[in-house]
PAZA-430726 format. One record per atom (N, C-alpha, C): atom name; z, y, x; residue in three letters. Coordinates in Angstrom, 1 decimal, decimal comma, padded with zeros to 4 digits. Last residue first. Layout:
% residues N
atome:Z:Y:X:residu
CA:Z:Y:X:ALA;
...
//
This chain:
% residues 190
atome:Z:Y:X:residu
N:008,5:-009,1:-038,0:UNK;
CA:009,5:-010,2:-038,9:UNK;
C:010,0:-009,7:-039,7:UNK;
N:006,3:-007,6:-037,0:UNK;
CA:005,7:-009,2:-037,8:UNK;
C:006,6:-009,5:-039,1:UNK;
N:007,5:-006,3:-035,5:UNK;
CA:007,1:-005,6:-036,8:UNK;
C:006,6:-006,6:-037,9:UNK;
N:008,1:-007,8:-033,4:UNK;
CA:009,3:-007,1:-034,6:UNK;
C:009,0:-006,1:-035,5:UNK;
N:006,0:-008,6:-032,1:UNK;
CA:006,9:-009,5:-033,0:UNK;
C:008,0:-009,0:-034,2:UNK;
N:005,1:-005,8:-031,6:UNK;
CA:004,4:-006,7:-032,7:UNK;
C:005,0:-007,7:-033,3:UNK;
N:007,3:-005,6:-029,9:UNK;
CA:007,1:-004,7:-030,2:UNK;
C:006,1:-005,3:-032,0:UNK;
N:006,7:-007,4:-027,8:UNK;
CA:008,0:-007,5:-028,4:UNK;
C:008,1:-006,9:-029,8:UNK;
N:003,8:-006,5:-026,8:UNK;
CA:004,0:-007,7:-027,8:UNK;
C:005,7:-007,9:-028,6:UNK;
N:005,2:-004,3:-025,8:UNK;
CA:004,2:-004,1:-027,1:UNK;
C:003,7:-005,6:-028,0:UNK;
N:006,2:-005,1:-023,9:UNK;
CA:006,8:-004,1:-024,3:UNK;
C:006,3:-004,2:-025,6:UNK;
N:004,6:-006,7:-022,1:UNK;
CA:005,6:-007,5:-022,7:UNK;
C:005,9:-006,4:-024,2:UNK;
N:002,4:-004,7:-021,1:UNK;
CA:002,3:-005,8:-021,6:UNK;
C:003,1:-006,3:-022,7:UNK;
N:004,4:-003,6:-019,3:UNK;
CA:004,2:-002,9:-020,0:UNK;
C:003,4:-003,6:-021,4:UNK;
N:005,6:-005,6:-017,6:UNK;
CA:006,4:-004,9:-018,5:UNK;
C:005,8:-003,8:-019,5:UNK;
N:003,3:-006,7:-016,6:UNK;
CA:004,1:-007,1:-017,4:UNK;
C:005,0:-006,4:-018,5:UNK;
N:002,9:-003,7:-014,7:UNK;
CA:001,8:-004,4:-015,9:UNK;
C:002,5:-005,1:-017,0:UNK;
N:005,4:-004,0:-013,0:UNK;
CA:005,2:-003,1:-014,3:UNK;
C:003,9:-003,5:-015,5:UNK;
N:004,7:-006,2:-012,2:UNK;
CA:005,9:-006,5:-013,1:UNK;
C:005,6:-005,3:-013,9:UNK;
N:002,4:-006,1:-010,9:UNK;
CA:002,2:-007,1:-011,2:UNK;
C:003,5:-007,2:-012,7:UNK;
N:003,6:-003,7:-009,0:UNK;
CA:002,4:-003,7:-009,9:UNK;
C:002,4:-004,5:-010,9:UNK;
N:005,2:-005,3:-007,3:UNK;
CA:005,4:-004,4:-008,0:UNK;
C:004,7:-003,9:-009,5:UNK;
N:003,0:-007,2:-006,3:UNK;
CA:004,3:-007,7:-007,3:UNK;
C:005,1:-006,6:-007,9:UNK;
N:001,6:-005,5:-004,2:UNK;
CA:001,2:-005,8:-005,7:UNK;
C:002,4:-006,9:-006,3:UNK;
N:004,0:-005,0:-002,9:UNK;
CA:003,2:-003,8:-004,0:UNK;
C:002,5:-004,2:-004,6:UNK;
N:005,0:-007,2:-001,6:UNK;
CA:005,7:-006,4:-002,4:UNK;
C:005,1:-005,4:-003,7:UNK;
N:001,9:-007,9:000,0:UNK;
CA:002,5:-008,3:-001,3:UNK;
C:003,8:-007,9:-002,0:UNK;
N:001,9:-005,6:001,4:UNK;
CA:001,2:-005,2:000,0:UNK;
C:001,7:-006,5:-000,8:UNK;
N:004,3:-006,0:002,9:UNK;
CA:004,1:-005,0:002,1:UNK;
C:003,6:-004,9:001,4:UNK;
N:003,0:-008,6:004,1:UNK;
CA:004,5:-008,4:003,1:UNK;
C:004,5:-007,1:002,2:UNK;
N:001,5:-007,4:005,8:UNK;
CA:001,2:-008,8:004,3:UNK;
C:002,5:-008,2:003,7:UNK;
N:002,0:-006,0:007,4:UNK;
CA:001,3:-005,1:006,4:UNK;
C:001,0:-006,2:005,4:UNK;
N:003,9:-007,9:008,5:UNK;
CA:004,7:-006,8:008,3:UNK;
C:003,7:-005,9:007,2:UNK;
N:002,2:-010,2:009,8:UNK;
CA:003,5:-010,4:008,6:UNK;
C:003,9:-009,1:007,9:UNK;
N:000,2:-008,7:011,1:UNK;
CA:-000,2:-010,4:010,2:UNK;
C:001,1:-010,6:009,3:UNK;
N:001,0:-006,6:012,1:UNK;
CA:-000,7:-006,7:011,3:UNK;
C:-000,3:-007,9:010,6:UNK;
N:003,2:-007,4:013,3:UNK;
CA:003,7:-006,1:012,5:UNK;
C:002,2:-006,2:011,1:UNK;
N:002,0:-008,6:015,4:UNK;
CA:002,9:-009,7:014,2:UNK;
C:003,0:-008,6:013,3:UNK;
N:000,5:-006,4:016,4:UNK;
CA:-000,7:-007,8:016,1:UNK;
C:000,7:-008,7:015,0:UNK;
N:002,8:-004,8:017,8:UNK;
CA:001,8:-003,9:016,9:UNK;
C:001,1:-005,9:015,8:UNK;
N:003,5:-006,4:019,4:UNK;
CA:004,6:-006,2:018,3:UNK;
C:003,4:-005,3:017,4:UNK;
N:001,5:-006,4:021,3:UNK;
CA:002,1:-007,9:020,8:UNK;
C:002,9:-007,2:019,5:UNK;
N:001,1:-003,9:022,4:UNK;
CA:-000,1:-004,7:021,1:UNK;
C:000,9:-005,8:020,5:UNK;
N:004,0:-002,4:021,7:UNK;
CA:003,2:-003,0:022,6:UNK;
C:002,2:-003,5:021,4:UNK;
N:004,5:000,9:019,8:UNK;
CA:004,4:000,0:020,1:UNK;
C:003,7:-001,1:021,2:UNK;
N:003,0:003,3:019,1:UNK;
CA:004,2:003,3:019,4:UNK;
C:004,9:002,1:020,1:UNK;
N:-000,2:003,1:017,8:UNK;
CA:000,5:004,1:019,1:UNK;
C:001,8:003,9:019,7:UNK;
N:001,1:000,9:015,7:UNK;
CA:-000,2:000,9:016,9:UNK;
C:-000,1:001,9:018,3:UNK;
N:002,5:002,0:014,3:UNK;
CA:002,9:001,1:014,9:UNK;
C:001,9:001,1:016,4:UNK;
N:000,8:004,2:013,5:UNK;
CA:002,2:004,4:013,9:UNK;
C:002,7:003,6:014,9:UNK;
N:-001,4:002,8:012,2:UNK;
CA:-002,0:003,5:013,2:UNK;
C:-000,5:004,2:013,9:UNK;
N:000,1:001,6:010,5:UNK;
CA:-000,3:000,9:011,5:UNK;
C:-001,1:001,2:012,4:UNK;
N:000,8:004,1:008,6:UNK;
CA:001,7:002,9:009,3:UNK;
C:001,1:002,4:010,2:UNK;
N:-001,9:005,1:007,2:UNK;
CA:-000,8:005,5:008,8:UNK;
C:000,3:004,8:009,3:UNK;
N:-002,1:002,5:005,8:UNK;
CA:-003,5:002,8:007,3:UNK;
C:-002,7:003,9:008,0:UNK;
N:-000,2:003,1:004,0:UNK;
CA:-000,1:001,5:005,3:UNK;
C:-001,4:001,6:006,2:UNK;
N:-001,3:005,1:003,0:UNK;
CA:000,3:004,9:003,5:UNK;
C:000,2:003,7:004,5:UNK;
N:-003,8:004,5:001,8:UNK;
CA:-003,4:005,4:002,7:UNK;
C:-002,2:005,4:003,5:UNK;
N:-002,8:002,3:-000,4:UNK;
CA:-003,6:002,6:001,2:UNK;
C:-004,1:003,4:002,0:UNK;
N:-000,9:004,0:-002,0:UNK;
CA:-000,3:003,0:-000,6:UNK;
C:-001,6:002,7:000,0:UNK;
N:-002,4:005,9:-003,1:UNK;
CA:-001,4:006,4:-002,3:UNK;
C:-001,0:005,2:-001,3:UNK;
N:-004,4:004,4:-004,3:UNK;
CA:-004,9:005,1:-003,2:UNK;
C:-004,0:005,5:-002,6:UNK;
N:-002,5:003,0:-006,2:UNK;
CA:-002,7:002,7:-005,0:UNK;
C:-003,8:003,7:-004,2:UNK;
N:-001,9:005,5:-007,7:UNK;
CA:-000,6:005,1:-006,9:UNK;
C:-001,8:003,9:-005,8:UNK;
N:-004,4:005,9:-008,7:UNK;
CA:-004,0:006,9:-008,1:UNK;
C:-002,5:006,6:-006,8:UNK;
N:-004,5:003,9:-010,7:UNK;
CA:-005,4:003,8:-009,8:UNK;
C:-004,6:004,5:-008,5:UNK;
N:-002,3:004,5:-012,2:UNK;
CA:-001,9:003,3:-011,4:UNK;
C:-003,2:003,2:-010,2:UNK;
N:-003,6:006,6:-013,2:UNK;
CA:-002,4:007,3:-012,2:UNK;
C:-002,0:005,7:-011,6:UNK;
N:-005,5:005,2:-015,0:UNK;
CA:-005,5:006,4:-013,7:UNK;
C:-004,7:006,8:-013,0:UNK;
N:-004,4:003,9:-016,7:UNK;
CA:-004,7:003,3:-015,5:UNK;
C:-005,3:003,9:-014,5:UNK;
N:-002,7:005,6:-018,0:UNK;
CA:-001,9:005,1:-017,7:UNK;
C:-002,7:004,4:-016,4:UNK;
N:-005,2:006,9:-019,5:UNK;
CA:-004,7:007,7:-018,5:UNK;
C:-003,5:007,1:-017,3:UNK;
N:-006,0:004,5:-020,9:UNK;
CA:-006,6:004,7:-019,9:UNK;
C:-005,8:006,0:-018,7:UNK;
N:-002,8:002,3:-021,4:UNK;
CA:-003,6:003,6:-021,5:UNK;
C:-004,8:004,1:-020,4:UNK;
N:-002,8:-000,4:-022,4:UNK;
CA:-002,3:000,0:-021,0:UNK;
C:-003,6:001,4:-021,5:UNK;
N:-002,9:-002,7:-024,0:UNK;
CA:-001,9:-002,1:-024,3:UNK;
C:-001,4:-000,6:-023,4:UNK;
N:-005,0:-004,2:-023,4:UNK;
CA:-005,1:-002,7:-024,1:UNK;
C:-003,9:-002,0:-024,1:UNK;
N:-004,9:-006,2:-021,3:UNK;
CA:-004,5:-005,2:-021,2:UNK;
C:-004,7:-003,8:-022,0:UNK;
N:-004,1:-009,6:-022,2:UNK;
CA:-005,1:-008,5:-022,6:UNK;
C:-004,2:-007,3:-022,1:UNK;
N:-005,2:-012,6:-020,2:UNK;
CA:-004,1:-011,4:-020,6:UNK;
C:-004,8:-010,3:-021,3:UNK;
N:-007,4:-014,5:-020,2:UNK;
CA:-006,4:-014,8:-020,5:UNK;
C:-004,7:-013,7:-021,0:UNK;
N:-007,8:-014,1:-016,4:UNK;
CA:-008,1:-014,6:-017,5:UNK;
C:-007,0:-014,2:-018,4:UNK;
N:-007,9:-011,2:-014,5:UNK;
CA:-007,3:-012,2:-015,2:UNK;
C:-007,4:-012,6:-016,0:UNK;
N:-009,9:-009,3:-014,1:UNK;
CA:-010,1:-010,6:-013,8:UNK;
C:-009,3:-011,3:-014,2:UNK;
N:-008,1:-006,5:-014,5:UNK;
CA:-009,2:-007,0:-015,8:UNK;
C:-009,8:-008,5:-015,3:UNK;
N:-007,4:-006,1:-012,1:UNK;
CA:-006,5:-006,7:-012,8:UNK;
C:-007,4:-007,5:-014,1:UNK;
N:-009,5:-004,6:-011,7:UNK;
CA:-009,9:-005,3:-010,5:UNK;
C:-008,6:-006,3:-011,6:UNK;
N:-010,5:-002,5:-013,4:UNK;
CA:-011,3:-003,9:-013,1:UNK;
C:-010,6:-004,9:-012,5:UNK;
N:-008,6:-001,2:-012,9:UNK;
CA:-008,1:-001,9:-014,2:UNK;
C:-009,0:-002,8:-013,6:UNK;
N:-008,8:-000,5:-010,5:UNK;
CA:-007,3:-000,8:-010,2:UNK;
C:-007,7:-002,0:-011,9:UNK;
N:-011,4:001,6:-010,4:UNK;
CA:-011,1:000,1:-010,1:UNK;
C:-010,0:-000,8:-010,2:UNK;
N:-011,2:002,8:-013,9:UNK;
CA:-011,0:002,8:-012,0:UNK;
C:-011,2:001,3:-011,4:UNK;
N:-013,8:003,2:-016,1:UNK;
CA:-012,3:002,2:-015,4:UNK;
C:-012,7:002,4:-014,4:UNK;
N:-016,4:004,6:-016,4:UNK;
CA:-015,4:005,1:-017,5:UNK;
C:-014,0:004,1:-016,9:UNK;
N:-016,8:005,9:-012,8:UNK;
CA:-016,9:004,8:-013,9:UNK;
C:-016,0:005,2:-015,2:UNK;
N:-017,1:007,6:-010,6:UNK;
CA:-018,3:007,1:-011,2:UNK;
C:-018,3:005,8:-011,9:UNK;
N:-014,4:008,7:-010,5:UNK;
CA:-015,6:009,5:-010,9:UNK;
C:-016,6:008,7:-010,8:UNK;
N:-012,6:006,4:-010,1:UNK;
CA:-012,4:007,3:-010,4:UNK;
C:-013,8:008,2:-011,4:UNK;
N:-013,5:005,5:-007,6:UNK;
CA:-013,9:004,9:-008,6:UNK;
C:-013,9:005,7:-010,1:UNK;
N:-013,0:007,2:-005,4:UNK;
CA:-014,2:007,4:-006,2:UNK;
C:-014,6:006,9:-007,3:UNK;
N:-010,5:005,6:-004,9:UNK;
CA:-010,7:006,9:-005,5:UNK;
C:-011,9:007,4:-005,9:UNK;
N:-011,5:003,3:-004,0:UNK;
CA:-010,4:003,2:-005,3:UNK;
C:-011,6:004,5:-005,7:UNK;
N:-012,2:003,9:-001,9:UNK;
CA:-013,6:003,4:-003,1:UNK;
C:-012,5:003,0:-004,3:UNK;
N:-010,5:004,6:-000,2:UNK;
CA:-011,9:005,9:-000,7:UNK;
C:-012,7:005,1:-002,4:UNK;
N:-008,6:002,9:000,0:UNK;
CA:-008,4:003,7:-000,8:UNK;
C:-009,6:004,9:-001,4:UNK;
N:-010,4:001,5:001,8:UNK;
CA:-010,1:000,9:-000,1:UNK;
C:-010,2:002,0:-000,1:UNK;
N:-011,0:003,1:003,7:UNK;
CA:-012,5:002,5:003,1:UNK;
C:-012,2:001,8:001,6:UNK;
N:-008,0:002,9:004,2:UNK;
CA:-009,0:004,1:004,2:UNK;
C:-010,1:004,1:003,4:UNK;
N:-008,1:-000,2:005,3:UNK;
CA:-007,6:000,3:004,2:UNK;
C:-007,5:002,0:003,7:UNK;
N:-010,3:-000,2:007,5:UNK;
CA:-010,5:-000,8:006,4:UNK;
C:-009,4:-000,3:005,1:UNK;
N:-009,4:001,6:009,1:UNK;
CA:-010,3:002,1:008,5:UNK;
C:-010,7:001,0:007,8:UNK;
N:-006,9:-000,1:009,6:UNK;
CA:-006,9:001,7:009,1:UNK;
C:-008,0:002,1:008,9:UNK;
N:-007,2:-002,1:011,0:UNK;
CA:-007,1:-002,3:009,2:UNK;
C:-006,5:-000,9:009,2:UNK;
N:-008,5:-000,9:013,3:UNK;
CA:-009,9:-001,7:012,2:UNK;
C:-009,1:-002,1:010,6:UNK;
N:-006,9:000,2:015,4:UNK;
CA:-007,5:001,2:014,7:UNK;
C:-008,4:-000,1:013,1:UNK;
N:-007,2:-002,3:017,0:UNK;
CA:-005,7:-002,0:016,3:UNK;
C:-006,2:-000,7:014,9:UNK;
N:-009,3:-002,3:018,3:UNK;
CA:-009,0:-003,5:017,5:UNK;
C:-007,8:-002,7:016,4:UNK;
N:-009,3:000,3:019,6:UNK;
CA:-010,3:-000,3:019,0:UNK;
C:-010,0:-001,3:017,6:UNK;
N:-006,5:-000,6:021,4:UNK;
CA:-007,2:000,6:020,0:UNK;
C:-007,7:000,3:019,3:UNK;
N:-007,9:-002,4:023,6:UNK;
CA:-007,5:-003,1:022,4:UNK;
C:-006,9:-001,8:020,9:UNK;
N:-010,9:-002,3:025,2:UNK;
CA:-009,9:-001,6:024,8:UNK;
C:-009,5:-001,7:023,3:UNK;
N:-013,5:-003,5:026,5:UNK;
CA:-011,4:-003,7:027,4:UNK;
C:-010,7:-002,7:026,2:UNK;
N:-015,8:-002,7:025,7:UNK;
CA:-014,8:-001,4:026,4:UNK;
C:-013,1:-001,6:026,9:UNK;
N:-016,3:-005,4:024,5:UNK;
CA:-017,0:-004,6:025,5:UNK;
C:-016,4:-003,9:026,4:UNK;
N:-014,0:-005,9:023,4:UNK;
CA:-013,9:-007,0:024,3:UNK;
C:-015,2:-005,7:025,3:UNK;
N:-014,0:-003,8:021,0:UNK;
CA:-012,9:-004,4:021,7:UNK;
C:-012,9:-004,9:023,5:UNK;
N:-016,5:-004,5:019,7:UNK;
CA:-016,4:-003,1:021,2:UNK;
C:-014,9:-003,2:021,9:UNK;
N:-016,1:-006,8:018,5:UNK;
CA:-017,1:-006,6:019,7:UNK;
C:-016,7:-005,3:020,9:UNK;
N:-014,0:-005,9:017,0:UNK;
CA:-013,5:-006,8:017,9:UNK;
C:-015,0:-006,9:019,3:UNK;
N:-014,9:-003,9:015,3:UNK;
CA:-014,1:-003,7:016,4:UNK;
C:-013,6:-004,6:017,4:UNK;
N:-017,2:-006,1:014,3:UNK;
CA:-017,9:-004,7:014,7:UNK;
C:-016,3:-004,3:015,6:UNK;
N:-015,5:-007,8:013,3:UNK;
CA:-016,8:-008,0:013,9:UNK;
C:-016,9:-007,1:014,7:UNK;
N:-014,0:-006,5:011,2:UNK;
CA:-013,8:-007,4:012,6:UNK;
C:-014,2:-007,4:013,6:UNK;
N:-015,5:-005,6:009,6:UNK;
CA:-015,2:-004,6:010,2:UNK;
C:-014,5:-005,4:011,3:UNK;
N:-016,3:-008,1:008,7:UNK;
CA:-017,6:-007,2:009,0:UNK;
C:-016,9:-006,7:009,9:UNK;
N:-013,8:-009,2:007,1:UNK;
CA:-014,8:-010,0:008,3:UNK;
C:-015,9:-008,9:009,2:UNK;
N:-013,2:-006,9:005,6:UNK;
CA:-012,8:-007,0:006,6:UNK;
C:-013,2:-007,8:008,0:UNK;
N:-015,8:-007,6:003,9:UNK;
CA:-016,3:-006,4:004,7:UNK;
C:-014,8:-006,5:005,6:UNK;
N:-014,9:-010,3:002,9:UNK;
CA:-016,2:-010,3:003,7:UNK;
C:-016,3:-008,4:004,1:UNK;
N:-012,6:-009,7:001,6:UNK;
CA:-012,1:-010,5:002,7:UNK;
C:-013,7:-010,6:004,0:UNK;
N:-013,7:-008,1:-000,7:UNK;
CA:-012,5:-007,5:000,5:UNK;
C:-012,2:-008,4:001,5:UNK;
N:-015,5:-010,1:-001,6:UNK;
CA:-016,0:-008,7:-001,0:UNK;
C:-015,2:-008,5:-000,4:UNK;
N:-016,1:-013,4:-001,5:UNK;
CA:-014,8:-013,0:-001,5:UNK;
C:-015,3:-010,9:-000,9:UNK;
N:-018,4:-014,8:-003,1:UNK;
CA:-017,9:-014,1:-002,2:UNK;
C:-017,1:-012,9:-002,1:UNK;
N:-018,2:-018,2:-004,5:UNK;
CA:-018,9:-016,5:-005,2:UNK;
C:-017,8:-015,9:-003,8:UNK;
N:-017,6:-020,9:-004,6:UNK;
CA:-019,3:-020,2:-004,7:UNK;
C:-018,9:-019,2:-005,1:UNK;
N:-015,8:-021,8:-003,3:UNK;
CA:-015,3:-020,6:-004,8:UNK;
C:-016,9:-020,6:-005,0:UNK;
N:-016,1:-023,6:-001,2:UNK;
CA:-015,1:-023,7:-002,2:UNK;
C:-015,7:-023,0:-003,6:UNK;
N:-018,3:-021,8:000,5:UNK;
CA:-018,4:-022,9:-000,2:UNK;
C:-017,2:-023,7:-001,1:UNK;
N:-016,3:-019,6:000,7:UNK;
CA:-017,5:-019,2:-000,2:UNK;
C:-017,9:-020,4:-000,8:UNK;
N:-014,4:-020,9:002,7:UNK;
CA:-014,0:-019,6:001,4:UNK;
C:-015,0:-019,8:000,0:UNK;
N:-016,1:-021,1:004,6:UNK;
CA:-015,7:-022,2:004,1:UNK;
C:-015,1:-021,5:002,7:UNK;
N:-016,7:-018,6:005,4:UNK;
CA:-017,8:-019,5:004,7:UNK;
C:-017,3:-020,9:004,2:UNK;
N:-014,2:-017,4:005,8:UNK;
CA:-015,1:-017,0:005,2:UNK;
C:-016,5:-017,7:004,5:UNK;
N:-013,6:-019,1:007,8:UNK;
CA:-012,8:-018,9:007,0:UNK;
C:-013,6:-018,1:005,8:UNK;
N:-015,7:-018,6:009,9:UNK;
CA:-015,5:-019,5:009,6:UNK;
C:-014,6:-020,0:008,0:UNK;
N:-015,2:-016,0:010,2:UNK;
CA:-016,1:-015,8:009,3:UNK;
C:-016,2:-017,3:009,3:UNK;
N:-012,8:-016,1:011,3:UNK;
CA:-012,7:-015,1:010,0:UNK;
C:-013,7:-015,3:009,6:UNK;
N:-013,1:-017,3:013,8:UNK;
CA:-011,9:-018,1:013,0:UNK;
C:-012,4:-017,4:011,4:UNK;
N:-014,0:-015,9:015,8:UNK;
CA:-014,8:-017,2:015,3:UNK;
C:-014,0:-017,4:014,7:UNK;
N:-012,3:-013,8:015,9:UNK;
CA:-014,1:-013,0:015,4:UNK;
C:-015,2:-014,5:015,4:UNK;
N:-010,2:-015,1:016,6:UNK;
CA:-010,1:-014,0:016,0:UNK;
C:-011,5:-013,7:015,1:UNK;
N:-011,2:-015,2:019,6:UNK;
CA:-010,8:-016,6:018,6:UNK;
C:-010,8:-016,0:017,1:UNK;
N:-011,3:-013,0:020,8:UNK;
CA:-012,5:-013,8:020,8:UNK;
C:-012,7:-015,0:019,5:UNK;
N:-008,6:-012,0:021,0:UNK;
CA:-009,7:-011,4:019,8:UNK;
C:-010,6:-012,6:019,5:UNK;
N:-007,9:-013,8:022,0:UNK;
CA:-007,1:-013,9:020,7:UNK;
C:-007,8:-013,1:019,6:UNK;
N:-008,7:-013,5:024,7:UNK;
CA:-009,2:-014,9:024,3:UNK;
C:-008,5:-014,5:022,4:UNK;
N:-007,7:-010,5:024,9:UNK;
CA:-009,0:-010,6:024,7:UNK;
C:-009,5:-011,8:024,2:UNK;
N:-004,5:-010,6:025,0:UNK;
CA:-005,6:-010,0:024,4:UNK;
C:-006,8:-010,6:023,8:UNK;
N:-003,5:-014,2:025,8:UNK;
CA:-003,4:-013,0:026,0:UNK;
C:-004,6:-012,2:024,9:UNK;
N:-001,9:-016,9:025,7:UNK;
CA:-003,9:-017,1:026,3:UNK;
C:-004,0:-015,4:026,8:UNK;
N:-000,2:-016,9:023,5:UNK;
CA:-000,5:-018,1:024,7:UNK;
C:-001,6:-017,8:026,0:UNK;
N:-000,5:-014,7:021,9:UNK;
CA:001,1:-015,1:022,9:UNK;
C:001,1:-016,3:024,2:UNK;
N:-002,8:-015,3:021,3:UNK;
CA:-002,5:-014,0:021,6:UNK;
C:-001,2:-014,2:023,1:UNK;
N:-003,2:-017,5:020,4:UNK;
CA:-003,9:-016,9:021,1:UNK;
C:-003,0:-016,0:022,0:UNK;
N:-001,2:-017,0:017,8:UNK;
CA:-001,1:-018,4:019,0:UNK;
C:-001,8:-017,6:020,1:UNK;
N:-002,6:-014,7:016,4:UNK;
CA:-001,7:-014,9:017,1:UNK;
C:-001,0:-015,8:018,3:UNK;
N:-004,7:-016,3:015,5:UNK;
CA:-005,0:-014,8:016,5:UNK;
C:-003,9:-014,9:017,4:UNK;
N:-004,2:-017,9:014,3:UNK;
CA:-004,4:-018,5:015,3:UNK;
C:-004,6:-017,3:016,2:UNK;
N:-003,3:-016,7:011,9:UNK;
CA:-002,3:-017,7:013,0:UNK;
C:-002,6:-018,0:014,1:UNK;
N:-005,1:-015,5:011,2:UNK;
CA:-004,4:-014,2:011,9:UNK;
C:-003,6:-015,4:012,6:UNK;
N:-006,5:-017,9:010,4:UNK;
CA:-007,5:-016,9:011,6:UNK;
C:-006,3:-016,0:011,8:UNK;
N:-004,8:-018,6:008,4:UNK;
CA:-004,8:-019,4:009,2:UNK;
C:-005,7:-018,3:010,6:UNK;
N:-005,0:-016,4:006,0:UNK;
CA:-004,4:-016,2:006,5:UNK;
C:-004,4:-017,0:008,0:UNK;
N:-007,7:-016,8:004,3:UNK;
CA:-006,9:-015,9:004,9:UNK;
C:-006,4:-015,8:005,9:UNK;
N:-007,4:-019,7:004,1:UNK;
CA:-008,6:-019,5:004,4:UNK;
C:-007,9:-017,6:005,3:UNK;
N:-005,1:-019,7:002,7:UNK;
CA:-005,3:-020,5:003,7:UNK;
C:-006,4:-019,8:004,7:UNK;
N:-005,3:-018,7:000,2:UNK;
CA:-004,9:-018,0:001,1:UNK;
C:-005,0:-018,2:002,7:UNK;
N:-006,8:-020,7:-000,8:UNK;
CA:-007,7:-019,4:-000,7:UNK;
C:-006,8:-018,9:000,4:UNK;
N:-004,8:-022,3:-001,8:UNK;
CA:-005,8:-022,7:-000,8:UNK;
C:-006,6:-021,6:-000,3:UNK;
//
């Protein structure tokens, strides 16, 4: 259901987009995300931070979007939102004994991650500041190379799919590393 909330404002960006053009798909776009957003919040009572500062940075490029006619603007906003991760990964780095990569996995009920070295969750921190950096030049690639229309499906399917590949990547090494040490206790048990 969460994702719902997510994802339905890029559907309708898009409908927009293909039906109506640019500017009506921002407009829809910058009422759809913070609607999605407070329906989000009254569900979960607790606020979604990476879905509320991409709402922000919406805001703020989709205004000067529509001011300055100029769709950049818009296209430039998940490169300095995934920029603004990768910065506050990597700072996490220096102003905590856990990066953020373990907090952020450490929400899962229910799993214990000791098994996972602290140095092992610095270099997992480290691999994603590498992909958000990698997919904020991807889409500033796409974005220069491309029409907006193929840049705007490339935003809604093409940078989804990627991170969800990477975090299911993530998701199996964890496992695997997880699994490794419980197999590991069973066969010292027997």
């Amino acid at each position: 259901m969460s994702l719902l909330f997510e994802f339905l404002p890029l559907i309708l960006f898009l409908g927009t987009l293909f039906w109506k053009g640019i500017y009506p798909a921002v407009a829809v776009l910058m009422i759809a995300m913070p609607i999605g957003l407070m329906i989000k919040y009254l569900k979960t009572k607790t606020l979604d931070k990476m879905y509320f500062w991409s709402t922000v940075l919406l805001l703020i490029a989709g205004a000067l979007t529509l001011y300055f006619r100029n769709p950049l603007i818009l296209m430039w906003k998940p490169t300095v939102f995934y920029w603004a991760v990768a910065t506050v990964f990597l700072g996490s780095r220096f102003i905590s004994d856990k990066p953020l990569v373990q907090r952020f996995f450490g929400l899962v009920d229910g799993v214990s991650f000791e098994n996972i070295t602290p140095h092992q969750w610095q270099n997992l921190n480290i691999i994603w500041v590498v992909f958000f950096m990698f997919v904020g030049l991807l889409n500033i690639y796409v974005a220069y190379n491309y029409e907006f229309e193929t840049w705007a499906t490339f935003k809604v399917f093409g940078l989804m799919a990627l991170t969800f590949v990477f975090m299911l990547g993530q998701t199996f090494w964890i496992a695997n590393q997880i699994g490794d040490d419980e197999t590991e206790e069973t066969e010292e048990n027997a």
